[in-house]
C-alpha positions in Angstrom: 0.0 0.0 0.0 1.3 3.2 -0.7 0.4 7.0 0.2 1.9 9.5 -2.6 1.1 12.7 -4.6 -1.4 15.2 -3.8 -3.1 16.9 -6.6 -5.0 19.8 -6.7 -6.0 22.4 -10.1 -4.5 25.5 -8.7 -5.8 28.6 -6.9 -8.2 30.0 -9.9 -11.8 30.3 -7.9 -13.5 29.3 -11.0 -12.4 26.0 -10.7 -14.3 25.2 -7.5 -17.9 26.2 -8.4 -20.6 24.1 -7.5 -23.9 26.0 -8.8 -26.3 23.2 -7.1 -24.6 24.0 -3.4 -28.7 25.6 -3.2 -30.3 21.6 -3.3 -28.1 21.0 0.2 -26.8 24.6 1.5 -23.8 23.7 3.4 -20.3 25.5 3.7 -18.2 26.3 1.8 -21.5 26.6 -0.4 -21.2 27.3 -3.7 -17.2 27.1 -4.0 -15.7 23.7 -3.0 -11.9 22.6 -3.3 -10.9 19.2 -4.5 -7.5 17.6 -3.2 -7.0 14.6 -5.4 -4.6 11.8 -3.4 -3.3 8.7 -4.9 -3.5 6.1 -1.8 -2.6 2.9 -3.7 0.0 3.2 -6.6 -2.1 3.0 -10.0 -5.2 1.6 -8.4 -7.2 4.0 -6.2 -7.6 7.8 -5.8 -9.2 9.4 -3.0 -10.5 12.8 -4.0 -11.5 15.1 -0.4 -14.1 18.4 -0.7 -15.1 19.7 2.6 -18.5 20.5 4.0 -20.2 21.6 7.2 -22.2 23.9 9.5 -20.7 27.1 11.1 -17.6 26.1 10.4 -17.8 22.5 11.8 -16.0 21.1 8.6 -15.0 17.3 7.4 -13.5 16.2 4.5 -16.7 13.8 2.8 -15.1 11.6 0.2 -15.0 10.0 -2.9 -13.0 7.2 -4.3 -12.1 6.2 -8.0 -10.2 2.5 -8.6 -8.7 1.5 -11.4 -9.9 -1.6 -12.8 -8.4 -4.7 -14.5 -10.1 -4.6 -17.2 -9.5 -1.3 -18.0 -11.6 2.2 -17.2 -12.8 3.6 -13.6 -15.3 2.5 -10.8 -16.2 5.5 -8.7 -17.6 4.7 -5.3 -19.7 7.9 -3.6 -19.5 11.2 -6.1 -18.7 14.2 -4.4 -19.7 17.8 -6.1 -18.6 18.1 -9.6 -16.8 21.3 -9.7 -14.6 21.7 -12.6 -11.3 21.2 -10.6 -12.5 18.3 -9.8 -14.3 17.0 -13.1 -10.5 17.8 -14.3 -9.0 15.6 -11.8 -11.2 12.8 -12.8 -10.5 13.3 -16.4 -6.7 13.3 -16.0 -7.3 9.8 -14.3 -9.3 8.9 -17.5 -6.6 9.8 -19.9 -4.5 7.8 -18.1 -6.6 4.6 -17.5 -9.8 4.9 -19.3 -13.4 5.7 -18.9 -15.8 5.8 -16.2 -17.1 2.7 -16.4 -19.2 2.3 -13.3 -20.5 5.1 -10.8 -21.4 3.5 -7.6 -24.1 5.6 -4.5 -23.6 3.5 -1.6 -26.9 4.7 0.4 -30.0 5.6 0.6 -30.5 8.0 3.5 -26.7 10.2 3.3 -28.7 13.2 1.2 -24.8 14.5 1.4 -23.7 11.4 -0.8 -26.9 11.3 -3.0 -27.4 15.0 -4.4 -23.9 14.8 -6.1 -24.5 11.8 -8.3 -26.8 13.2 -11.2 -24.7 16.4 -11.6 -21.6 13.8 -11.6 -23.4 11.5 -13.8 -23.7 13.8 -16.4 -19.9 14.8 -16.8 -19.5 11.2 -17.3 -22.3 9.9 -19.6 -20.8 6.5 -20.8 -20.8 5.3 -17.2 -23.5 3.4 -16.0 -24.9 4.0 -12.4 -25.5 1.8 -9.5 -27.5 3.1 -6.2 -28.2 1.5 -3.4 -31.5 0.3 -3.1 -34.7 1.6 -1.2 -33.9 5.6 -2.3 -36.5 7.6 -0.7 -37.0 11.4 -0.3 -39.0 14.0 2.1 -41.8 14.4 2.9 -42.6 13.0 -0.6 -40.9 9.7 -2.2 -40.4 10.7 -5.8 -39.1 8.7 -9.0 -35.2 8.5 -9.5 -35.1 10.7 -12.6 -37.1 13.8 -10.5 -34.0 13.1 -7.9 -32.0 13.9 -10.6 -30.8 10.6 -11.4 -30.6 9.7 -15.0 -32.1 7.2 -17.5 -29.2 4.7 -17.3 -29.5 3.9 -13.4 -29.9 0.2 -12.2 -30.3 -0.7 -8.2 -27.4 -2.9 -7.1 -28.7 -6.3 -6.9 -28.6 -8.2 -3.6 -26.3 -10.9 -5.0 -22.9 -9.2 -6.2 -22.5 -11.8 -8.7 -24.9 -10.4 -11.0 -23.3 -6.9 -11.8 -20.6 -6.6 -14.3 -17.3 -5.7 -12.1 -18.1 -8.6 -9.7 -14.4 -10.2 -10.9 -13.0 -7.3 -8.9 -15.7 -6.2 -6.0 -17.8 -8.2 -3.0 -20.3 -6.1 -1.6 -22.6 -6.0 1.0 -25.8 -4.5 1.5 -27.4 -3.3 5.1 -30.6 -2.1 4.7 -32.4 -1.4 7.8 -36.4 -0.4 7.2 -36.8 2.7 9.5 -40.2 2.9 8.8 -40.4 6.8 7.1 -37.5 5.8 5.1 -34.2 3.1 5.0 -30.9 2.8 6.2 -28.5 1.8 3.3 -25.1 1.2 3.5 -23.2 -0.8 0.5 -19.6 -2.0 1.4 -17.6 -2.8 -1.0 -14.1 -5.0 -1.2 -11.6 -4.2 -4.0 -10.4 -8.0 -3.7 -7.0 -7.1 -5.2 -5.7 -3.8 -2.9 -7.3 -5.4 0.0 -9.3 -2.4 0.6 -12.8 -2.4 2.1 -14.7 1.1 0.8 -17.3 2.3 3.5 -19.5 5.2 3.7 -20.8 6.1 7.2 -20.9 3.2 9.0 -17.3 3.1 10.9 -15.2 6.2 11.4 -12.0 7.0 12.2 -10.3 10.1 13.6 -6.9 11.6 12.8 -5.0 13.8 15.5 -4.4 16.2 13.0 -6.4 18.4 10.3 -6.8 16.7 7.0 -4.9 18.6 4.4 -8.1 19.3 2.6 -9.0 21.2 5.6 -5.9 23.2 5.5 -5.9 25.0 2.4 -8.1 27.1 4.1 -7.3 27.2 7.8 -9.8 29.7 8.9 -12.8 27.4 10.4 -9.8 25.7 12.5 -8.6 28.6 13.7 -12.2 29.6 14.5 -12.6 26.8 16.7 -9.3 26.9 18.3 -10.2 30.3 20.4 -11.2 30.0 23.9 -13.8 33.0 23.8 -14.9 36.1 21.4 -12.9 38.2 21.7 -9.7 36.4 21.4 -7.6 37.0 18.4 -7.6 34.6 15.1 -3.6 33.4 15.2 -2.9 30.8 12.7 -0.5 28.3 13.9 -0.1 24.8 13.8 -1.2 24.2 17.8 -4.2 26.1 16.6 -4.8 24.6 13.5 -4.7 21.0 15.2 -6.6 22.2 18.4 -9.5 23.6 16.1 -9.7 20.1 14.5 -10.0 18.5 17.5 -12.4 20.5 18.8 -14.5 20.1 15.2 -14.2 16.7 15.8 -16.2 16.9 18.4 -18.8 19.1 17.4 -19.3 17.0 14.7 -19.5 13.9 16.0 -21.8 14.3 19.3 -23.1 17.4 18.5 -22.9 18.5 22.1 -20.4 17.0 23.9 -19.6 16.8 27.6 -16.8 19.4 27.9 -18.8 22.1 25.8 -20.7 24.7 27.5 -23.4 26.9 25.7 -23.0 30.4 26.8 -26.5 32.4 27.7 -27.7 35.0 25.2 -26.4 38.3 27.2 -23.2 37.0 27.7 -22.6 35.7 23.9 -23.7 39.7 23.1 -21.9 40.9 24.9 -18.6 39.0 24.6 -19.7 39.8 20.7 -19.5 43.5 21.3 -15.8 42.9 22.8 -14.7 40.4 19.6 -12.1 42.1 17.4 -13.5 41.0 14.3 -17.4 41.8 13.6 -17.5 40.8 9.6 -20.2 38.1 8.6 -16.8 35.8 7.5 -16.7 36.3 12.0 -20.0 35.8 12.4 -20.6 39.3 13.6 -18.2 38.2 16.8 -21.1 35.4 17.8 -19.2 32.9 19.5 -21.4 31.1 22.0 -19.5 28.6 23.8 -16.8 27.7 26.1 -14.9 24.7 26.7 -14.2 23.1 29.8 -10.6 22.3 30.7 -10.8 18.3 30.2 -11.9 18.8 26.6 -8.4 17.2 25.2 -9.5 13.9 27.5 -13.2 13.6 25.4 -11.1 13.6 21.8 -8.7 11.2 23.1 -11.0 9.3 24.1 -13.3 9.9 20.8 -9.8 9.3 18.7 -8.9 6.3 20.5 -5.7 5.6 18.5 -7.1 5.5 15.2 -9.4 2.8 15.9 -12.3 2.6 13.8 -15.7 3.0 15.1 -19.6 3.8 15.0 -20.6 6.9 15.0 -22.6 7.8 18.5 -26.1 9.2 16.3 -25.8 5.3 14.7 -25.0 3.8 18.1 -27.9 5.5 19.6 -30.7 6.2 16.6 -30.4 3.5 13.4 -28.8 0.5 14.5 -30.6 -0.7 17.7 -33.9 -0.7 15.3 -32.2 -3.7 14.0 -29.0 -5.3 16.0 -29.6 -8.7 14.6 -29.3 -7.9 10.7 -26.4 -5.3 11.3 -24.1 -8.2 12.9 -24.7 -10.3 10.5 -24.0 -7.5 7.7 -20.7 -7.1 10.1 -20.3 -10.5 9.9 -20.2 -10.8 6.7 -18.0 -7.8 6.0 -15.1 -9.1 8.4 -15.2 -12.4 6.5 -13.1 -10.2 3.5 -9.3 -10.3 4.1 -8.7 -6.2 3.7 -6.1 -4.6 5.4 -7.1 -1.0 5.1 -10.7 0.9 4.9 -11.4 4.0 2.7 -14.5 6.2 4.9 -16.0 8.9 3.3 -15.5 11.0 6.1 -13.0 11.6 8.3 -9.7 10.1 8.1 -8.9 7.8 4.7 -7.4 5.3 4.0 -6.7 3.7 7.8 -5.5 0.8 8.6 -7.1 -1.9 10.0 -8.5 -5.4 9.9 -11.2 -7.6 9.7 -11.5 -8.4 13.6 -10.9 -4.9 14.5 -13.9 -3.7 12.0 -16.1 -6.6 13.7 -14.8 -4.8 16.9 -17.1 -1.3 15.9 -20.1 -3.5 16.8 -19.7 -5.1 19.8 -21.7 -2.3 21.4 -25.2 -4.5 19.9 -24.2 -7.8 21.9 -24.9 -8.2 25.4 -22.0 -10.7 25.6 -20.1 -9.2 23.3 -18.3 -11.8 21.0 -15.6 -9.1 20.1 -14.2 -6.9 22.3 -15.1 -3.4 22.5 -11.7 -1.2 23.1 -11.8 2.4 24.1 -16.0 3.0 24.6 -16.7 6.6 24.2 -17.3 8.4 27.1 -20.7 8.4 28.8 -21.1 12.7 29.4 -20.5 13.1 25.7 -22.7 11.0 24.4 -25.0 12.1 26.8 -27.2 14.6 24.6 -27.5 12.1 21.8 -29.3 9.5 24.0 -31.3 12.4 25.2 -32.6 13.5 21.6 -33.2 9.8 21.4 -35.7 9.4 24.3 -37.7 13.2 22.7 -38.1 11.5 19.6 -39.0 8.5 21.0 -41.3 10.3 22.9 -42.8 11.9 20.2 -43.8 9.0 18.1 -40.8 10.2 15.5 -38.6 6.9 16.6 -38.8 3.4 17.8 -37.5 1.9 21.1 -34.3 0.3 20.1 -34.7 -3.6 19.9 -32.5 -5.8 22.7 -29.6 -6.1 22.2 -28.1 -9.4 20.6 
């Protein structure tokens, strides 16, 4: 396996607009960067955008493998911006056509509003999806989601589609009553790489470099009140990632304190920089002093896991089928996994994937290293028992 160059079109802000940001309005919006990164010499391509809310910012991925029999398989579009139509292109010179364009899920709206702008750049390529696609609050046909004419839903049996000499892949669909779960692993067979999309995680100590070409939501992050100073540095820069990190992951964590309306005004009125790129000076929360202890606890080494909002909301409604999806997965002999989020590629194996779910057994027949702490995921278990309340979610089932 090999990590080498990073490729990227250039500083020409042309190159990085994406007109549709209006069908899912999330930063950067309507001007996204591309780093293109070769992760496995010849073979596979990881290409990293960003996107977020107030400046809580991950890289969301997509992969491009080269295959055997000549062209491309990408797995998970992200936007088509020019730069990174270009970067695909310059693969496609080199190895030949999009063959196969590959949307691993059925509920990541983040994943699925790329596909038909992406399809179109690439029209010779035919298009898999994951099946069960739904939409809100009205489930409308593929081609009014902007999918085109030549999409096909990946069969249950991964025999039956044409790059099955290369890929296994396995389908979790979990029926959520308003809508599915979907998640489609995939094994490239001959890299040893397993491609996921949201089901395990893992988290680097430092910022991606996609995140770094523009530094500023780090830096954002990495003050301790209002009216401290933006200094960019690389404590800072890795101290804002962390901290983004969290945010992202439990929404709320433990060490995160909301500040109360007067105060946020009026440490606003004492911020040094009031421009909208500032927020006006808004910056409504402190952290407490054992934050570093939640990430390291959250980062636990690199160690892949599930997401806390999974843990808690989507796979309880069904413990039994996700272990055997699990199952299943860890039965492929990879060696590294590609997420399309977070960090990419890590490494790690079968047993230690199987690991991520031990959290569904009550004798757990993997063991679970490094849970996550109990205060952080504290408001994500409450939002579960409101909705559950509410009639909006299910009790989660026993587990296993």
């Amino acid at each position: 396996m090999m990590k080498t160059r990073v490729e990227s079109q250039g500083e020409n802000p042309r190159d990085w607009l994406w007109p549709f940001w209006l069908a899912l309005p999330l930063y950067p919006y309507g001007r996204r960067r591309t780093l293109c990164r070769e992760v496995v010499k010849d073979t596979i391509w990881t290409f990293d955008q960003l996107h977020g809310i107030l400046y809580t910012i991950v890289p969301i991925r997509m992969t491009v493998i080269k295959l055997d029999a000549g062209g491309l398989l990408v797995y998970a579009p992200v936007a088509a911006t020019p730069e990174c139509v270009r970067l695909v292109r310059d693969l496609v010179a080199q190895h030949g056509e999009v063959k196969y364009i590959i949307l691993p899920t059925s509920s990541g709206l983040e994943h699925k509003v790329f596909v038909g702008p992406f399809a179109r750049c690439f029209p010779q390529a035919q298009v898999f999806i994951a099946p069960h696609q739904w939409s809100f609050p009205w489930n409308m046909p593929l081609s009014w989601l902007g999918f085109p004419q030549r999409t096909q839903v990946l069969p249950e049996d991964s025999n039956q589609v044409p790059f099955a000499n290369e890929f296994d892949y396995a389908i979790l669909d979990i029926n959520l009553g308003r809508g599915s779960f979907v998640e489609v692993a995939m094994f490239h067979k001959r890299s040893q790489t397993l491609l996921i999309t949201d089901a395990v995680l893992s988290i680097p100590e430092d910022p991606p470099a996609i995140s770094q070409l523009d530094p500023y939501p780090l830096l954002f992050h990495a003050r301790e009140h209002a009216h401290q100073v933006i200094t960019d540095n690389a404590t800072n820069r890795r101290q804002g990632w962390q901290r983004i990190c969290l945010f992202a992951i439990y929404f709320r964590p433990g060490a995160l304190q909301i500040t109360g309306l007067g105060e946020m005004l009026r440490d606003a009125m004492q911020a040094p920089d009031h421009s909208p790129k500032a927020y006006f000076g808004l910056f409504p929360f402190h952290w407490q002093d054992n934050w570093q202890q939640s990430f390291t606890a959250l980062q636990g080494n690199g160690r892949p896991f599930v997401a806390p909002i999974l843990q808690t909301l989507i796979f309880p409604q069904a413990p039994t089928q996700v272990l055997n999806w699990a199952n299943q997965v860890a039965k492929w002999n990879f060696q590294q996994i590609i997420a399309c989020h977070f960090d990419a590629p890590f490494a790690a194996s079968p047993d230690e994937f199987r690991q991520a779910f031990a959290f569904l057994e009550k004798t757990p027949s993997h063991f679970s290293n490094q849970p996550l702490l109990e205060a952080d995921i504290q408001f994500i278990k409450e939002l579960e028992s409101n909705l559950v309340r509410r009639g909006i979610a299910t009790p989660a089932k026993d587990q296993v």
